[in-house]
N, C-alpha and C positions, 0 to 999 in steps of 0.2 A: 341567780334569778331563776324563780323556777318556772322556765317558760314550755309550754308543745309545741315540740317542735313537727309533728304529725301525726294523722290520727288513719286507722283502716275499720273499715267494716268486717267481718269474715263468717262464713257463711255453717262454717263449724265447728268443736273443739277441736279437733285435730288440725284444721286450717291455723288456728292460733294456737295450739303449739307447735306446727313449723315454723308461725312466722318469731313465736321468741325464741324459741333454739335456734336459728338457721340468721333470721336478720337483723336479729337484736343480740347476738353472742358478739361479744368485741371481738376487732376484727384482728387487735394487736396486741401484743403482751401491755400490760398496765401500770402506772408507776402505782398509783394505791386503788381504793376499792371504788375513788371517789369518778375517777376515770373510765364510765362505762355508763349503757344507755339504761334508762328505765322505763316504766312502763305501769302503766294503771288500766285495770278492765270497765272505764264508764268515760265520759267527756265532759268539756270543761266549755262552758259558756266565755266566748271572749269578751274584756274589760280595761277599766282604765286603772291601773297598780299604781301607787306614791314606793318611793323605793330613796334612802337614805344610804348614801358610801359613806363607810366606816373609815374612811380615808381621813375623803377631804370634811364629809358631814352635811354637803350637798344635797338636797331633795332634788328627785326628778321623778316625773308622772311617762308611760309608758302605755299605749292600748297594743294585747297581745291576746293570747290565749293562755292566759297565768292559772300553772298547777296552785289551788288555794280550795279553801272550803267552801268560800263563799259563792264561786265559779262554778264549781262542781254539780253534775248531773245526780240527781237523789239517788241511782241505784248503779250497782255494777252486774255485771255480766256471769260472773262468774268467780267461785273462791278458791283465795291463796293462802298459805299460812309461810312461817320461817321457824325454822328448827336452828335453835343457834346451841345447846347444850352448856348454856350457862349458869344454870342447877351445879354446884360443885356435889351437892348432897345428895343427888341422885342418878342412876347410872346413866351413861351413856346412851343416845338413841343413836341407832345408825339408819342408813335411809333402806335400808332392808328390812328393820323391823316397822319406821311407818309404812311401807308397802307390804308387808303380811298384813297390817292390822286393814288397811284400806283395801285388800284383797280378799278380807274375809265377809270384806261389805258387797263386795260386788263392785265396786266405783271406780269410773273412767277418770284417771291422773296421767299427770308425768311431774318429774322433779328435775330438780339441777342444783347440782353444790353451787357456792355462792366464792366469791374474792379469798374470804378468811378461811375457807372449809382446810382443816389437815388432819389426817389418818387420827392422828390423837384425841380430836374433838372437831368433830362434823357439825358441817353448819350446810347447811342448804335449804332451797325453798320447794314448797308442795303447790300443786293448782290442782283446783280439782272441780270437773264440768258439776252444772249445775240444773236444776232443770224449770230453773225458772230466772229471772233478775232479783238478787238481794238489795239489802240497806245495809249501809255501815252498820249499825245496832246488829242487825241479823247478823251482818260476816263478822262481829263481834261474840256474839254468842255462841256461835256455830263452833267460832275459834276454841272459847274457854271449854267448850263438849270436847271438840277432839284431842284440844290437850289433855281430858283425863283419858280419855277412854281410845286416843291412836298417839299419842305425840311422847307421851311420857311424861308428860309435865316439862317437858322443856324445848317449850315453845316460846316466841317472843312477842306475846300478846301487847305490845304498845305500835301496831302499826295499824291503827285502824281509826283513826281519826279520818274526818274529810279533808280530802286534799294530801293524805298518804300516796306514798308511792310504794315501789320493789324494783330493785335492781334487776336488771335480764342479767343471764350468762354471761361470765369471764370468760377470758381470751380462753384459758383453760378448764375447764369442767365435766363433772362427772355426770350422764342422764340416766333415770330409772323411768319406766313409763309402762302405763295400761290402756290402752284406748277402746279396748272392746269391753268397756263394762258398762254402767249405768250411770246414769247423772244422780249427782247426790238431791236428794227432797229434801229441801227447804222447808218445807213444812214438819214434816218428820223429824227433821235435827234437832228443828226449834223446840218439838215438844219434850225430845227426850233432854235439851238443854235445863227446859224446865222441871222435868220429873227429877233431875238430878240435882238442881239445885234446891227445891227441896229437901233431899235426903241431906244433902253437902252443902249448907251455906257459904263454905271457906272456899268453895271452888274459887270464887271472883278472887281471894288474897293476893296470889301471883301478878294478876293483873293489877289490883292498886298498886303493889311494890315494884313494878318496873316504869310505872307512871310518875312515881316520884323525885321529886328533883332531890341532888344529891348532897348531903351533908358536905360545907367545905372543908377539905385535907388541908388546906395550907390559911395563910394567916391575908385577910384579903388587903389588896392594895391603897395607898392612900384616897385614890382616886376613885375604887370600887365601894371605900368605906363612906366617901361622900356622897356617891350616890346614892349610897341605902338608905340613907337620914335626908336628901332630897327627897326621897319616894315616900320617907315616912310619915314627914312634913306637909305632904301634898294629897290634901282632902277631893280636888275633884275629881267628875266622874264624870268619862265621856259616854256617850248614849250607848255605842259600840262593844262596852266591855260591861256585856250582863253574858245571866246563863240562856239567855235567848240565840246568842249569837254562836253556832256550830264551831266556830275559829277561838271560842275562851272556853265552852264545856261542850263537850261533847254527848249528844243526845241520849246514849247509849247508859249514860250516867245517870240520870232522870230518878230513875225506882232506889237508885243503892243508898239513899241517906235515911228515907221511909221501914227500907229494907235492913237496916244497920249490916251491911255487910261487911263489914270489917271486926274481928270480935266481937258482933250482936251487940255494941254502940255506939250511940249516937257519937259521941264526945269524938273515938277515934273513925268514923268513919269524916266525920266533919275536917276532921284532922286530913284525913286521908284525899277529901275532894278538892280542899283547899291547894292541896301538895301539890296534885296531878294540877288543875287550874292552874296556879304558876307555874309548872315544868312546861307545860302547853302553851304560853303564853311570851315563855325567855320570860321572865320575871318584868315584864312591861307593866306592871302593873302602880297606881297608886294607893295608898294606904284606905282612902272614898273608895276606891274601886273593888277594894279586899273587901271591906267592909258588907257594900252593897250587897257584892255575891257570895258573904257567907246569910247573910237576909235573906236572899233569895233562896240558897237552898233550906234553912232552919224551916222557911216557911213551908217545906212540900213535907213535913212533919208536924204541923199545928205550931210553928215557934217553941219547938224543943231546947232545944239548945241555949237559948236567951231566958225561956223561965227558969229553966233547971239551973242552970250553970252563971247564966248573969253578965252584966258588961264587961268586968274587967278579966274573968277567963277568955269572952270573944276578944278583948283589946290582948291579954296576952297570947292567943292562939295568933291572933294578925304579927305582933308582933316580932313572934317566931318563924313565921312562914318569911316577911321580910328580909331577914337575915341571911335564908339560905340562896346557897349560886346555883346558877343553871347551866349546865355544859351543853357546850355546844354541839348538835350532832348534825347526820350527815345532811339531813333537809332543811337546815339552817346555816346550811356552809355558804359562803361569800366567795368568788375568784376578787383575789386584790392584784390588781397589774404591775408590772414587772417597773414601768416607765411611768412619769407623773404624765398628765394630760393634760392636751395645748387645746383651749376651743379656738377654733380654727372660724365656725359661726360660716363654713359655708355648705352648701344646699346642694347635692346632686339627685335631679331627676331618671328615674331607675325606669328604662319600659323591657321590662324580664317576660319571656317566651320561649316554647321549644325551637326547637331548630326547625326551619320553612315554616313557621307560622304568621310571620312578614315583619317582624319587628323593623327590619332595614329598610324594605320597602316603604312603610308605615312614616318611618324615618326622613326619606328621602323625598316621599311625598308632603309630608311636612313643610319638607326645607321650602319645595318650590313654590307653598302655596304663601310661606311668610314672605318670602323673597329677599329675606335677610342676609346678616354676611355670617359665615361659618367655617368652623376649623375642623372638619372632620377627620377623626384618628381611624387610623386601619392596623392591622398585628404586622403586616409584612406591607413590603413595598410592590410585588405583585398584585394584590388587592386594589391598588389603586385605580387602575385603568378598569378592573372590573365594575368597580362602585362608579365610575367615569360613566359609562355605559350604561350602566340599571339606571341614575338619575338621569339619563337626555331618554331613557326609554321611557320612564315616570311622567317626567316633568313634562315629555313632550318637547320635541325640537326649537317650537317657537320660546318656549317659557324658558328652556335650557340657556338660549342663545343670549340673553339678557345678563345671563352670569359671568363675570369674568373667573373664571377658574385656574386655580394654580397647583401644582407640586411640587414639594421639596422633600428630598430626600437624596440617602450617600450615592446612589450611580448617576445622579448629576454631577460627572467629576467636576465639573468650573470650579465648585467652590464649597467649601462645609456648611452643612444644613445650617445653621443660624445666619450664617452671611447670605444664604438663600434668601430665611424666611423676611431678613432684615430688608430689602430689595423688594420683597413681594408686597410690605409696611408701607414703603416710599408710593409704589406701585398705587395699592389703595388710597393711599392720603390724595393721592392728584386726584382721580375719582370723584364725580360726585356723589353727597351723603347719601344717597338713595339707591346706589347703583351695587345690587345685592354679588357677591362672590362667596366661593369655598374655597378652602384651601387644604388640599389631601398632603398631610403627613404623617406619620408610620409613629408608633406605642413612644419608643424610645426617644423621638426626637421629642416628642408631644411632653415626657413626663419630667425632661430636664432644661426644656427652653423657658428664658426667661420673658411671658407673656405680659410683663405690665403696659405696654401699647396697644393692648387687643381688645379695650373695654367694649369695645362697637361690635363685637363675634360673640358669639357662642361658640363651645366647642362640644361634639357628641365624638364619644369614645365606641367605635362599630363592636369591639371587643371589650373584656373587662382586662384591665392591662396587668401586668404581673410587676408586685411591687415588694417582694419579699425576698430576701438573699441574704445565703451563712458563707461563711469562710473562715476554716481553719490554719493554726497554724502551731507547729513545735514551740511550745514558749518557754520551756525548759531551756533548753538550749541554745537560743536566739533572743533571750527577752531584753537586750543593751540594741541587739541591732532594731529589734522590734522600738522600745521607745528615742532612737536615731532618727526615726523615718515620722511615727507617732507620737500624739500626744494627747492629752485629756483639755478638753474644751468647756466641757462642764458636767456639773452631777445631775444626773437626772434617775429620780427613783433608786432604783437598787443596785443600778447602771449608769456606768460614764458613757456620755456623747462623746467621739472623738473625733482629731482632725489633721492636717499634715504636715509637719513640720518644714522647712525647709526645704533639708535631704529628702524629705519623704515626695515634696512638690516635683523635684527633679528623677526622682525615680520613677514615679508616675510615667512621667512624658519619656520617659528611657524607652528605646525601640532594640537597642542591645544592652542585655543582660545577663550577667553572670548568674552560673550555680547559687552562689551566697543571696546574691541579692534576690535572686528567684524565688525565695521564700516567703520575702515580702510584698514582692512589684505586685502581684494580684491584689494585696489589700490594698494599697496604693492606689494603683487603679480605681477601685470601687470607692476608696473614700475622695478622690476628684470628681468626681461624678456630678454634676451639680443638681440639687435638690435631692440627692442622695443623704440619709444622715444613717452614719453607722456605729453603734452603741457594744460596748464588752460590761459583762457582771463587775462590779465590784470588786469583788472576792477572787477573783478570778484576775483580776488586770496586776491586785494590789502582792498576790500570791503568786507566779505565775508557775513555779516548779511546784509548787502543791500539786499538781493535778496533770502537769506536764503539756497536757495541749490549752491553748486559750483559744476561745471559738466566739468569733464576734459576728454580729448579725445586723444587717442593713433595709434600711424601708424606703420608698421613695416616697418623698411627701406630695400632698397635693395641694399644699399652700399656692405655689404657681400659678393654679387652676382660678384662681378665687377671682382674679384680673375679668374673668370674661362674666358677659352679661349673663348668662347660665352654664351650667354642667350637665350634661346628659350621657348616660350610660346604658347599654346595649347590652342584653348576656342572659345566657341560659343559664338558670337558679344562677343567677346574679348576686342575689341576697347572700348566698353561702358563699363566695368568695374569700380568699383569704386579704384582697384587697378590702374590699368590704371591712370588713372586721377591724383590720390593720387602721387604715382610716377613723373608723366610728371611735375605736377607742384611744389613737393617740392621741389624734387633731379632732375628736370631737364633730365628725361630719355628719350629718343627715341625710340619708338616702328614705326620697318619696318617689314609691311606685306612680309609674304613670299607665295608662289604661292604653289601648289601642284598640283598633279593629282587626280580630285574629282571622287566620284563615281557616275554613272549616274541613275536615277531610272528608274525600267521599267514602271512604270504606276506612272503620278505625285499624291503627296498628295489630289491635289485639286479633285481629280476625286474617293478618297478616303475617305474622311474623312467626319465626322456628327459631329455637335459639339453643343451638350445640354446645356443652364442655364437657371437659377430657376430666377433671381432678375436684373430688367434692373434698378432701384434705388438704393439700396445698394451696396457696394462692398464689400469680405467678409472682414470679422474681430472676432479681441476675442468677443470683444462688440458683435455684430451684433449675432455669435452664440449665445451669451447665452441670448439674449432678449427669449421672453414668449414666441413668436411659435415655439422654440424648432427647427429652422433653419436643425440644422446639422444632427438633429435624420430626420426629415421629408423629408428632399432631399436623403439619404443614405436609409431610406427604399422604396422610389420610386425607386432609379437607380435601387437596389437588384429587384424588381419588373419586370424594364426593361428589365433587364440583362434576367431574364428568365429561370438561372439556370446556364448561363456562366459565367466564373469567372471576377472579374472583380479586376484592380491592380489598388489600392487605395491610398491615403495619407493625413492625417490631422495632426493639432498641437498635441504632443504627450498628452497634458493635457488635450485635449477633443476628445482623442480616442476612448474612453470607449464606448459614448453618439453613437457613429456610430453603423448603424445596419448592415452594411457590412461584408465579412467573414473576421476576424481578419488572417486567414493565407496571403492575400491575399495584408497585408501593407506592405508597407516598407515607412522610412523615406522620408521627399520633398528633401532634396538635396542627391538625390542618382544618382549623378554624372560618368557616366564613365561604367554603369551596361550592359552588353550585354546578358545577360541570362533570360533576361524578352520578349524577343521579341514576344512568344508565345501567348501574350496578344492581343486582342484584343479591349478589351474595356478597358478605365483609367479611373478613378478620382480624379480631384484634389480638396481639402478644406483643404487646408491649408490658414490660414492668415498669413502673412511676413510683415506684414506695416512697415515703419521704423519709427522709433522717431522721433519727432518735434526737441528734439537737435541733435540728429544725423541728420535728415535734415538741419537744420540749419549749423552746423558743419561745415560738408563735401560743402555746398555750400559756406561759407567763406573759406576755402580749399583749394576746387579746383574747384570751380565754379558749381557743381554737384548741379542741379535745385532739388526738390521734386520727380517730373516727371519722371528723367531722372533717379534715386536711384528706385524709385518703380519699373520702366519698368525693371530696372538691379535685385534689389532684389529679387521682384516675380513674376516678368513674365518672365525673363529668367531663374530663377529656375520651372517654372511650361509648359514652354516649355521642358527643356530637362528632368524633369521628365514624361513629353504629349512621349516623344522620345523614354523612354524605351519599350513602346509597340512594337506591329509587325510594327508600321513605320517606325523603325529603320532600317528595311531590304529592302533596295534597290532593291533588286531583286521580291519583294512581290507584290502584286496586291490584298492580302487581305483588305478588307473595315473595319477601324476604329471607334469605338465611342466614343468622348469624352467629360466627365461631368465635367463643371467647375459651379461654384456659379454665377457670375454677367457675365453681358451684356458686362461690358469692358474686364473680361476675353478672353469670346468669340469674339472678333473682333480682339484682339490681338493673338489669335491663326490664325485667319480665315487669317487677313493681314501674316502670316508667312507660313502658309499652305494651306490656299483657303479651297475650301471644303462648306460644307452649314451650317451654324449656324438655330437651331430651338429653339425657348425660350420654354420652358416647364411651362403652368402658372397655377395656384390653389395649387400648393406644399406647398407656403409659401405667408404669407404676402407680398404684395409688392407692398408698398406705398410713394411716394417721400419722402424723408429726411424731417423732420419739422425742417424748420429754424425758432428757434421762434424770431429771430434778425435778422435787416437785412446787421447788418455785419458777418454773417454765425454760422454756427454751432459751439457749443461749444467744445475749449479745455478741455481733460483728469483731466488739473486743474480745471476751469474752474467749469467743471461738480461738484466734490468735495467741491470747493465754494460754489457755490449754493445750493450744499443738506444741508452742514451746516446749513447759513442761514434760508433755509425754515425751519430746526426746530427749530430753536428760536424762529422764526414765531409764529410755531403750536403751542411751551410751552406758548408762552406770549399772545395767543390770538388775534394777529394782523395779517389784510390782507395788510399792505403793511410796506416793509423792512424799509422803510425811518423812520417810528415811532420805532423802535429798536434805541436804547442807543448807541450812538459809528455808528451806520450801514452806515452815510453818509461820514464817514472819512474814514472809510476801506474799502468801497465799490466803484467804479467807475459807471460813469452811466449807462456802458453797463452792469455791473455787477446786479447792482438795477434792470435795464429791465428785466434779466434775470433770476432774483429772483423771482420777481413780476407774470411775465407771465408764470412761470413754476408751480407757488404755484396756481393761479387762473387756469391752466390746470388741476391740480393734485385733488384740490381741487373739479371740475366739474364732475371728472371722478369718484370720491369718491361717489359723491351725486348720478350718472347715476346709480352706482352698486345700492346703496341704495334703490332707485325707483323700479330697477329690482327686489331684494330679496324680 
């Protein structure tokens, strides 16, 4: 779905080319090109979309801010082009000759290689300032000029439609740039567009032929052949599909039938508009509707085409267009989920805010004014007496006093939370029906108790809860004891549901366990869980030594939930949770923002805040700490330095705590979610690493379509914001100035975009050296890496510089694998000899 997911103003060119090289470059290696952010230079009016799964074949309506033509703002800001070098019959352009040719113009650019770019045939895109707002037609035209006269003719003129996008920068990419030149005249280009196509009518050819939908290679299926003779069959014509409509011809096309641009005739340019219109359209069209729009264009020729040539060449020109396929490409791509979908048909209300902007408050005063009965959920069991306290302070004593209030949770040893909460049930039944109560229990208790007696409650979640969990295991070597313990429950999607056998019931509840069975007890574990459901691939379950580990991944559902009178949820960018997503797309929930009254601040962030980092190359990680320059010791005695003697409130992985020269009073954990007693801080820091796994990325984006990107930004930059929160920012009412110390360059831009304020890199701390890709399909996977160190010591035992002379090494090794062996043992090996030289 091609939705916006955000839009910025910027006040220059260079402003927006840092913000797409810097916040729009992925932030992580890519599995394809489809996997990365994009971007368009104009805005998009929001609307109501009809949207059909290719699945189930379901229609569902949707109001968003939907990338489409019809959406779209009439002009953009500024032009882009794409250099793909797809011309086989003409030479190669590299991004050095379009920057001499844009060089000799004077013209303020930058570029960026693109997903596909390799030394053999460069692909990359051009921006280039502008000095006024163009039209699609203009950045069309503009286009076909500088493909003759800067691009070489091997440009990829079919991206210009309304409602076009451009991919921003790969995890990996090459930048060329000029910012001290001039903005290109739109007016100027246009005319020399024009003086040139006079001379050269053929210019436009390139662009018909990449427009055109493609001859089928293969013999089409029974089902696509029935389709083609429904369409042919089907004379009407909805109002929607004429050449009126920007989303079936595209304006830019207007002059070319008048103009015969295609061979200087009518017959093949008619040919030619027809082609493009279906490729543009997925061949949606019916046979009334071909019809109409080859009428409409004959007619901007006097009815050329129909006197000349007559009905039964237009019935065989329709004919043949019918016939041909439309390949699908990347702005027509569908996510099809991993899992089929349960509608669950229930309703959670969303009230989403920054951190101290009063949602809780807001919450709390709520509660006391409905006087109803309530389950409120908190992250931790300390929170409870906090949230105890803010609502008798809200509510007011007398209003408090009315509520019978309870808690349940594990340091009430008497008895396990559901025998608690089961007592506290009996408790309210004697009650009478008017007599409002809350009842504080913590994430975990709340997502696996069975609430069908709680119709008379609401329950609001203070936190958004975490409801997503992988767990591996050896299934090469374990896969008899693996299905002992497990077993398959049912098919769902592309993926078995599973659940616990017997054995697997009593290993569960095992408190002593052996080595053997320690393999398993953890999955065990998680599949007892209740309202836990946890799912393994197909392919994967039915294979298991194929691939040697089987990694299965669990959701917490929130069917449970459905028991109480409503749902309400709590959470900063709420919306982008991976709960969120996991939810909407398994069980089909609905999340409806709710509004509240915000609190306003007396001085904004922006005019507050400093925000420090050590590494505009690295981003942190476990890795990255414990490389040689001692990362986390070196940056933690500089801030201590900075600080000057103020305290400063801290946070790292709890296993490279130690290594920090900070005052240990002064930590506390990275998800300390919901803390108001911190405010007195002044200065933070955050090092903590949160990356998520390649299967858990993987996962959750067969799932619920949850990118890399989109998991990072949710796991550690919205936990390293609201722990940036706890300090004095959190008080609205303050004007005290903040400093805050984070590790990389994308930390600080992702604070700066959320609170403004000035970013200063702090540089000599640490190393800080681009990434060596010593491949140029990117840095090495965690496996990967282990591979390769193998290898290299068999190397080093057996005397050989290169892996391919090892016994077996060409059959077990791929050839990225051997590159990677090879150029890491001849780095390692250089570096060996350099010390050598030295001592």
């Amino acid at each position: 779905m091609a939705a916006i997911t955000d839009f910025d103003g910027f006040p220059s060119f260079t402003a927006v080319r840092d913000y797409v090289l810097n916040r729009l470059r992925y932030p992580a290696p890519q599995a394809n090109k489809l996997e990365s952010y994009g971007w368009v230079p104009t805005l998009y009016t929001p609307n109501h979309r009809t949207f059909t799964s290719r699945k189930t074949g379901r229609s569902f309506t949707r109001f968003g801010c939907w990338r489409n033509g019809a959406a779209e703002d009439p002009t953009l800001s500024l032009f882009y082009a794409d250099v793909d070098n797809a011309d086989t019959d003409r030479p190669m352009v590299t991004m050095q000759t379009v920057a001499s040719a844009l060089d000799a113009r004077g013209l303020s650019y930058f570029m960026y290689t693109s997903y596909s770019h390799r030394a053999e045939k460069p692909k990359f895109r051009i921006v280039i300032d502008t000095d006024r707002d163009l039209t699609r037609v203009e950045m069309l035209r503009i286009a076909v000029w500088l493909n003759q006269v800067a691009f070489g003719q091997q440009a990829d003129l079919s991206i210009y439609d309304p409602g076009d996008f451009v991919f921003a920068p790969p995890h990996s990419t090459t930048v060329m740039e000029h910012l001290s030149g001039i903005p290109l005249t739109v007016d100027a280009a246009l005319a020399e567009q024009r003086q040139l196509e006079q001379h050269d009518p053929c210019i436009w050819t390139k662009y018909v032929a990449q427009k055109q939908p493609s001859e089928a290679c293969t013999k089409p299926a029974r089902k696509q052949t029935a389709a083609v003779e429904q369409r042919r069959a089907d004379r009407a014509i909805r109002p929607e599909m004429s050449i009126d409509n920007p989303a079936v011809f595209n304006p830019a096309w207007a002059s070319f039938y008048s103009g015969r641009i295609t061979n200087g005739s009518h017959y093949e340019t008619m040919r030619s508009l027809l082609g493009m219109v279906w490729a543009k359209t997925g061949g949606a069209l019916s046979y009334g509707e071909v019809d109409q729009i080859l009428r409409r264009i004959d007619a901007t020729a006097g009815g050329y085409f129909i006197r000349q040539h007559g009905e039964q060449k237009a019935a065989e020109l329709i004919d043949w267009l019918m016939s041909l396929s439309v390949e699908e490409d990347e702005d027509t791509y569908e996510w099809n989920p991993l899992l089929e979908r349960d509608e669950s048909g229930l309703t959670v209300l969303v009230k989403e805010g920054e951190c101290g902007e009063g949602k809780t408050r807001d919450e709390l005063a709520r509660m006391a004014r409905a006087k109803g009965r309530f389950v409120y959920v908190v992250d931790k069991i300390a929170t409870i007496e906090q949230r105890r306290q803010e609502f008798f302070e809200i509510a007011g004593r007398r209003t408090a006093m009315r509520f019978r209030i309870f808690e349940a949770h594990s340091e009430r040893a008497e008895c396990r939370v559901p025998v608690q909460l089961a007592a506290i049930r009996k408790d309210l039944d004697k009650e009478p029906a008017g007599r409002p109560a809350i009842v504080f229990v913590t994430q975990a208790s709340a997502t696996m108790m069975d609430w069908s007696a709680w119709g008379d409650c609401e329950v609001i979640f203070d936190e958004v809860p975490d409801c997503f969990a992988t767990f591996p295991i050896d299934a090469k070597n374990h896969a008899e004891v693996l299905r002992r313990h497990v077993h398959i429950e049912q098919e769902d999607g592309a993926c078995y549901s599973l659940g616990l056998t017997g054995a697997g019931r009593e290993l569960a509840r095992a408190t002593d366990v052996d080595d053997y069975d320690k393999v398993h007890h953890g999955l065990c574990v998680l599949l007892s869980k209740p309202n836990t459901h946890v799912w393994a691939r197909k392919a994967a379950w039915d294979n298991p030594a194929e691939g040697g580990r089987l990694e299965f991944f669990a959701v917490t559902s929130p069917l449970n939930l459905s028991h109480f009178s409503s749902v309400r949820l709590l959470g900063d960018e709420a919306m982008k949770a991976v709960t969120v997503k996991a939810w909407t797309e398994k069980w089909g929930v609905t999340f409806e923002p709710v509004e509240f009254e915000r609190r306003k601040r007396l001085v904004p962030t922006a005019d507050r805040v400093t925000i420090r980092y050590f590494s505009d190359h690295r981003d942190s990680s476990l890795t990255r700490f414990r490389e040689g320059d001692l990362p986390l010791e070196s940056v933690t005695k500089w801030i201590k330095q900075d600080a000057a003697g103020e305290p400063v409130l801290w946070t790292a992985n709890e296993r490279l705590r130690a290594k920090a020269k900070l005052d240990h009073r002064h930590f506390i954990s990275p998800k300390a979610h919901g803390r108001n007693d911190l405010q007195h801080y002044k200065r933070v820091a955050w090092l903590a690493a949160m990356k998520p796994s390649q299967f858990e990325v993987g996962s959750l984006r067969e799932v619920c379509g949850m990118t890399a990107a989109e998991l990072t930004e949710w796991r550690e930059f919205n936990a390293m914001y609201q722990f940036v929160m706890r300090c004095v920012l959190r008080d609205f009412s303050s004007a005290e100035p903040a400093v805050i110390y984070v590790f990389s360059r994308k930390q600080a831009e992702y604070l700066k975009g959320r609170l403004g304020g000035t970013v200063e890199k702090v540089p000599g701390v640490i190393e800080d050296k681009p990434v060596r890709c010593i491949d140029e399909a990117g840095a090495m996977t965690d496996a990967e890496r282990s591979k390769v160190k193998y290898w290299r010591g068999k190397m080093t035992k057996a005397g050989v510089t290169d892996v391919r002379l090892l016994p077996n090494a060409t059959r077990k090794l791929n050839e990225r694998e051997i590159r990677l062996v090879n150029a890491t043992f001849e780095r390692m090996a250089g570096e060996a000899a350099q010390r050598r030289l030295a001592a």
